[in-house]
C-alpha positions in Angstrom: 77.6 95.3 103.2 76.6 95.9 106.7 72.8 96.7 106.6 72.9 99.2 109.9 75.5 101.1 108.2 75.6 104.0 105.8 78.6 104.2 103.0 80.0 107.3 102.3 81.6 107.5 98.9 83.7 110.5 97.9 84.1 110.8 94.6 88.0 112.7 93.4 88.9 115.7 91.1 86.0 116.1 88.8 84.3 113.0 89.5 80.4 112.5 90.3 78.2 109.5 91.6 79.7 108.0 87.7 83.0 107.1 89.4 80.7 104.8 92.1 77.9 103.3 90.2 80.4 100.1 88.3 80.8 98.7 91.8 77.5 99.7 93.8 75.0 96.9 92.7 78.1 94.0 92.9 78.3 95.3 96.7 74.8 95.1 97.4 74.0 98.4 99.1 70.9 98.9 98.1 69.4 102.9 99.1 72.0 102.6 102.6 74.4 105.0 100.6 75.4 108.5 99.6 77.8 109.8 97.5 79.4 113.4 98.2 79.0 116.6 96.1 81.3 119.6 97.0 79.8 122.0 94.7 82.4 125.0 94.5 84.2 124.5 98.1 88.1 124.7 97.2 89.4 123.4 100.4 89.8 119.4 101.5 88.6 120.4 105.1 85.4 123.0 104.1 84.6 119.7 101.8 84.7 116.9 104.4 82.7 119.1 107.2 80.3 120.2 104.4 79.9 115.8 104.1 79.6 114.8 107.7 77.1 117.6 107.9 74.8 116.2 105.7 75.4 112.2 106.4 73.7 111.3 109.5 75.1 108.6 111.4 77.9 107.5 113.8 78.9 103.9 111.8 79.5 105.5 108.6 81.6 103.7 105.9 83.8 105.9 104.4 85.4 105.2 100.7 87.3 107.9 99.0 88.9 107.9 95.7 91.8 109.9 94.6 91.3 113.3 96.0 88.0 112.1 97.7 90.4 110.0 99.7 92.2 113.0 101.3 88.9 114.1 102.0 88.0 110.7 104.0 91.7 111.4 105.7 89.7 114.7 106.5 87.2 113.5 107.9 89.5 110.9 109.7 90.8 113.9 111.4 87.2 115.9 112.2 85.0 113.4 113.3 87.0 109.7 113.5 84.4 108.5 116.4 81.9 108.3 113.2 83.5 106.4 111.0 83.8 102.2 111.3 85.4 101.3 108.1 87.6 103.4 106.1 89.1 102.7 102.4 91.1 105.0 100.6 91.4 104.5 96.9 94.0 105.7 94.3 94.9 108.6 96.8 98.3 109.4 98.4 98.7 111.7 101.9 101.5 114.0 101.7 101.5 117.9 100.5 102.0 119.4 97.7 106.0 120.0 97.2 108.0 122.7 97.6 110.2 124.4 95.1 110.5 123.8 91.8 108.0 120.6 92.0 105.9 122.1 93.1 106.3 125.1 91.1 105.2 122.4 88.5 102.8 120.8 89.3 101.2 124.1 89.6 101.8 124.9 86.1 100.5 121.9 84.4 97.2 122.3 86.5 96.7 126.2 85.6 97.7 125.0 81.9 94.9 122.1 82.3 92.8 124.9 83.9 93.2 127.4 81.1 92.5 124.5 78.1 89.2 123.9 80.0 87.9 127.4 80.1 89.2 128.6 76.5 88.5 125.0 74.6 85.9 123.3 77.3 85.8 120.4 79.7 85.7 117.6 77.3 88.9 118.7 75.4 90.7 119.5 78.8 90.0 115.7 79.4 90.8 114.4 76.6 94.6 116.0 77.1 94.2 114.9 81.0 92.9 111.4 81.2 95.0 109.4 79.1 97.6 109.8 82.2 94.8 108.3 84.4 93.5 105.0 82.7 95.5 102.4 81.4 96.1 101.9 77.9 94.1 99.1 77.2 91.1 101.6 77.9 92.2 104.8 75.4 89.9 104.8 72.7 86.9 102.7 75.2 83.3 103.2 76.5 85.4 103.3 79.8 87.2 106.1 78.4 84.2 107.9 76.8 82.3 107.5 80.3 85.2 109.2 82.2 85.5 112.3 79.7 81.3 112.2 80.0 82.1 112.4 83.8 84.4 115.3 83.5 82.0 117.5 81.0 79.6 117.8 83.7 82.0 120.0 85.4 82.5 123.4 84.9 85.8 125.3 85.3 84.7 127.0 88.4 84.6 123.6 90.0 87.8 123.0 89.1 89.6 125.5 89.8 87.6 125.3 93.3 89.3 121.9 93.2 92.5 122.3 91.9 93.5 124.9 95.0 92.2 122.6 97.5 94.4 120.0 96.0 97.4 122.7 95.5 96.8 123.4 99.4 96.4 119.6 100.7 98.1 119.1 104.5 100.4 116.4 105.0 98.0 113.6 106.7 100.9 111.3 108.2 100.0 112.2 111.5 96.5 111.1 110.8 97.1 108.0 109.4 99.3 107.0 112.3 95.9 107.8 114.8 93.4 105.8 112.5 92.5 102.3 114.3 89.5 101.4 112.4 90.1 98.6 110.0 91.3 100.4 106.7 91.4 99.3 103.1 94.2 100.5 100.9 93.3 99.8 97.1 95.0 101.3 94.0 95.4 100.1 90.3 98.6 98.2 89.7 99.3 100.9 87.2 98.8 103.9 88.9 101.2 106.8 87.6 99.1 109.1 89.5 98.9 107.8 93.4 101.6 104.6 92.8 101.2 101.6 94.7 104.5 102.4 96.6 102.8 105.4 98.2 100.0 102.9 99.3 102.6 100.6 100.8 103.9 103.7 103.0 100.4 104.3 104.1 99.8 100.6 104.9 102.8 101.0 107.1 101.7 104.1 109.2 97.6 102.5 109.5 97.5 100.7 112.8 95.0 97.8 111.3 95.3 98.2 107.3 94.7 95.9 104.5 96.5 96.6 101.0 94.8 95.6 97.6 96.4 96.0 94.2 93.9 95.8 91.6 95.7 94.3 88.0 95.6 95.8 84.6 94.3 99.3 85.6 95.8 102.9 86.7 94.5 105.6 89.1 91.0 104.9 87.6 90.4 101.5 89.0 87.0 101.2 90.0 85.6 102.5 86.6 88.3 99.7 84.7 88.1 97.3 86.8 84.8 97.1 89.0 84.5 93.5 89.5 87.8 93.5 90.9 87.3 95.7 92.8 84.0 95.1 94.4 85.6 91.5 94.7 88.6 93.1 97.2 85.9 95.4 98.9 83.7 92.9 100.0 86.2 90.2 100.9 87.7 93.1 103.4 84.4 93.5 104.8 83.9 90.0 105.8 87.4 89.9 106.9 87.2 93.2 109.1 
């Protein structure tokens, strides 16, 4: 990692500084880091100026996974004379759809929504994460760890998170501006942001670098982390 720089992480929907930790000691940031809280904002651009506010710096590296990626697409469009090195994890970049799929993908997050505030966090997880993580970690510390993760939110924050994700923008135009070297990175697996929509990204990023991460889904950096430290820090050197 480059010592003079600061790395941004932005964790996705109901993640912490737990989504981070598997890969931070293999990449050797030491203290040079800070990983992004939203508390109860529930819009993508509210949370990425809320982040630039409180990150000094104009060579920031910025990594964002999932919905925390959108926010780093944010950012991309706010402040992109701050930003050096940009990676964008598990994420995808257009909005929400209209009509009836959108319509559901509404209802399964209000019904996701409503099991967290009746029956708690944990049990909304435990209906919600099996989609997220491949198989071969149901029923895993890996697993356990990501339902931990998603206890330590509350409803409030996400509902706060689900209508910022409900309201995302489309970012193409964005990623057709970004010039800073970029790394794309998903889970082979990934039902959630597939690694098609990464290949349509790589195409519209002026200088990006594509990394598909085997045996893992949308959840890649907690079931893989070796891997994908490995992919983070050969980009680096190469960029």
């Amino acid at each position: 990692m480059y010592s003079n720089q600061k790395l941004v992480l932005l964790p996705g929907l109901l993640c912490d500084e737990d989504i981070w930790t598997p890969i931070l000691e293999q990449l050797n940031v030491s203290d040079n880091f800070t990983i992004a809280d939203y508390g109860e904002l529930d819009d993508l651009a509210a949370m990425a100026k809320h982040v630039l506010t409180q990150v000094e710096g104009d060579q920031l590296i910025v990594f964002g996974h999932s919905m925390g990626g959108r926010i780093a697409m944010e950012i991309m469009r706010q402040a992109p004379e701050r930003v050096s090195h940009l990676g964008l994890f598990d994420t995808a970049y257009r909005s929400a759809a209209s009509g009836e799929k959108g319509t559901q993908e509404k209802e399964k997050r209000m019904v996701l929504l409503e099991i967290s505030k009746q029956k708690g966090m944990r049990v909304m997880g435990e209906q919600w994460a099996p989609g997220m993580v491949h198989p071969q970690f149901h029923h895993s510390p890996v697993f356990d760890a990501i339902l931990d993760m998603l206890e330590r939110k509350t409803p409030t924050i996400f509902a706060a998170q689900i209508n910022a994700l409900l309201n995302r923008p489309d970012m193409e135009s964005v990623l057709r501006q970004i010039d800073c070297p970029t790394l794309l990175l998903c889970g082979e697996d990934d039902l959630w942001s597939p690694v098609s929509v990464h290949q349509e990204m790589k195409a519209l990023i002026n200088n990006a670098t594509l990394s598909v991460i085997p045996k893992c889904a949308h959840m890649s950096i907690m079931e893989q982390p070796e891997s994908v430290a490995n992919a983070i820090s050969k980009w680096l050197k190469e960029s």
